[in-house]
N, C-alpha and C positions, 0 to 999 in steps of 0.2 A: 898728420891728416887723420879727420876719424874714419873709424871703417865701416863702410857702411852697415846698414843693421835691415834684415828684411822685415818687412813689412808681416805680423803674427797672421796664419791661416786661422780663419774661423769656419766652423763645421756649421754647414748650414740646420735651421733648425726645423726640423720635421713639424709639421702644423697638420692638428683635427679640426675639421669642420665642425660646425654645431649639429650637421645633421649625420656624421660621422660619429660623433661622439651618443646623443639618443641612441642610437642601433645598439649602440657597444654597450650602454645601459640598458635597454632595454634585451640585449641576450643575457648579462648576466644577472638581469634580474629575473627572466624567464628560468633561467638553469637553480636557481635557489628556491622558485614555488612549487615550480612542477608539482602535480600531487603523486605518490607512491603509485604503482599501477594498478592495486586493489584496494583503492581510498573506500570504495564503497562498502568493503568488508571490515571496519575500521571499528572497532569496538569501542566504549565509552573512552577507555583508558591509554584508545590510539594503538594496541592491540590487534591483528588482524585475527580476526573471528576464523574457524574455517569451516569450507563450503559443510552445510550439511550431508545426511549420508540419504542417497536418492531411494536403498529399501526402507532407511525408517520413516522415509514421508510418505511413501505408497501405502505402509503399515498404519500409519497413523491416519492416512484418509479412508483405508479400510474400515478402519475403527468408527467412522462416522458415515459408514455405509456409502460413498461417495468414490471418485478417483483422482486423482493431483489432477486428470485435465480439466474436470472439471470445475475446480477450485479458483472461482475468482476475486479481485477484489479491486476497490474502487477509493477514491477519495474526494473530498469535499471540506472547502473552510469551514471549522468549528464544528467537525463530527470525527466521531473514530470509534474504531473497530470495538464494539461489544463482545469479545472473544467466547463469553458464555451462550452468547449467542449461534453460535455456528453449529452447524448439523444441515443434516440430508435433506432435498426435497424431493417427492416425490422415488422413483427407484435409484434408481444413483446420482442425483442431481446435487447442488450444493446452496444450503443460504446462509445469509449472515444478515448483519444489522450495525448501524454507523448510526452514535448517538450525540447528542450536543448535549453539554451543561444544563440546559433548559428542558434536558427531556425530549426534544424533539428526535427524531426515528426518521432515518435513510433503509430500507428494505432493498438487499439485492438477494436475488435467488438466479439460480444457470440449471435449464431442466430439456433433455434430451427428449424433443415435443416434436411434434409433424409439422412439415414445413407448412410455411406462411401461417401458422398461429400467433407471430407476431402481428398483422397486419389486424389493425383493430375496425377493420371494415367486414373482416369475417364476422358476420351476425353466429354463425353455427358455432362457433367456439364458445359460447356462452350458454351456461347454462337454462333449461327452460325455465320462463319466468324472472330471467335476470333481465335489465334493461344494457341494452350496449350504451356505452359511454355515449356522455354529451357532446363531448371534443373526439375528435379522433382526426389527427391528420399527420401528414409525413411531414420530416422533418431530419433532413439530411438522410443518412440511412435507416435513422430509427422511426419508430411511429410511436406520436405522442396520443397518450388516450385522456380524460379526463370526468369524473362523473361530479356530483356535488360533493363529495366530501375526500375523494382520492383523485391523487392520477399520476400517472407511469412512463417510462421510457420504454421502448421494446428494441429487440432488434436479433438476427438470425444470425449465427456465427458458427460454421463446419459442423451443422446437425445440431446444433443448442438454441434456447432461446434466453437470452440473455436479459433481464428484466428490473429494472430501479424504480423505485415505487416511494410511495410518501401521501403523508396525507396534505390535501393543501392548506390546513389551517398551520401545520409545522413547519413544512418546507415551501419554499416559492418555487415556481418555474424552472427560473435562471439556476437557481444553486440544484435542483434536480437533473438537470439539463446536462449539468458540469461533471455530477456525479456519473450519470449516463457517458458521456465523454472520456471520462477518465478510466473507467470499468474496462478490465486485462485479463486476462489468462494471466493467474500467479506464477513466479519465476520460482524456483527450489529457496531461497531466502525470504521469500513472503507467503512461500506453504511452511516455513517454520514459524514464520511469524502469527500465522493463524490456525495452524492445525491444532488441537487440543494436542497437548504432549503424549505419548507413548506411558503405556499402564505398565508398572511393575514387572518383572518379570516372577514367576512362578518361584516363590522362596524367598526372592530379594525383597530388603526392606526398604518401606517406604521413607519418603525423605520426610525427616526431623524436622519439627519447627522448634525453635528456641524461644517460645511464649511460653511453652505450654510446661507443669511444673511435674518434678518427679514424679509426684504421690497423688490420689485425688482421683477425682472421675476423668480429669484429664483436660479441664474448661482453661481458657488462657487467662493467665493471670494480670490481673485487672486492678491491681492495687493501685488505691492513690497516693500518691507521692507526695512530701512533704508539702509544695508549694500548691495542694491542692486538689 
């Protein structure tokens, strides 16, 4: 007689959903991007830059007669920061200038003024003999002004008057508009990025450029090279 033989236990088999399975792709795909938590300090070379130091930015907006609160800046498609541009308006106030390829000119200036000197309905803020603007009307919080050959953003921000300006044959409305919109109180990484850099210090020598040749009045050297 054979003996009988049981019947093999099979293990049941665990089963993912399709929508079980996404989640589980899509956490371990989350867990592999994530960016570093100071991605923004991320130097060319993937590097983390570090923070600036907060006495040599004061120092350095000293240097330009101004104070870091003062120090704003703005952006706008197809213009950027003029750096030689930057300096004092007024007694501590600050300006700059955003230029395009073509030449064309974004003017921001931030000047600790009496209040409502933004409001371009004030005739009296104008000098005698000036004509107040042709346009002048509100527009969100700022007041837009405009005469035949210029015109401006304004707008009043903890005792400043914050100010983008252009001419209208260079800039149009829309993109002045934008630039007014975007215009910030600088953070300690974009007062390094616009502060002129910090002078020498008394003895210390200046930094070397590697143009310029040993010997000679010291002009950089300008030769032409084999292919011309």
């Amino acid at each position: 007689m054979t003996p009988h033989r049981r019947a093999p236990r099979f293990r049941p088999v665990r089963t993912i959903t399709t929508a079980a399975l996404a989640l589980a792709l899509a956490a371990s795909a989350g867990c592999g991007t994530a960016p570093p938590p100071d991605a923004r300090a991320a130097g060319p070379g993937g590097s983390a830059v570090p923070a600036p130091d907060r006495a040599e930015l004061e120092a350095r907006a000293r240097a330009v007669q101004t104070v870091p609160e003062h120090v704003w800046v703005t952006e706008a498609t197809g213009f950027a920061l003029a750096r030689q541009s930057v300096g004092a308006v007024g007694g501590d106030g600050f300006g700059s200038a955003y230029t395009s390829p073509d030449g064309s000119r974004i003017q921001l200036s931030v000047e600790r003024r009496p209040h409502a000197v933004a409001d371009c309905t004030d005739t009296s803020a104008y000098p005698a003999g000036q004509k107040p603007p042709a346009i002048c009307e509100r527009d969100g919080e700022q007041w837009y002004s405009a005469t035949e050959a210029g015109h401006a953003y304004a707008r009043e921000k903890g005792g400043l008057v914050v100010t983008v300006s252009g001419t209208r044959q260079e800039v149009d409305r829309a993109t002045l508009r934008a630039a007014a919109l975007a215009a910030h109180r600088a953070d300690d990484r974009e007062l390094d990025e616009v502060l002129p850099p910090a002078a020498p210090a008394p003895g210390q020598r200046p930094v070397e450029r590697g143009d310029l040749p040993p010997v000679g009045d010291g002009a950089p050297n300008n030769d032409v090279g084999a292919s011309g």
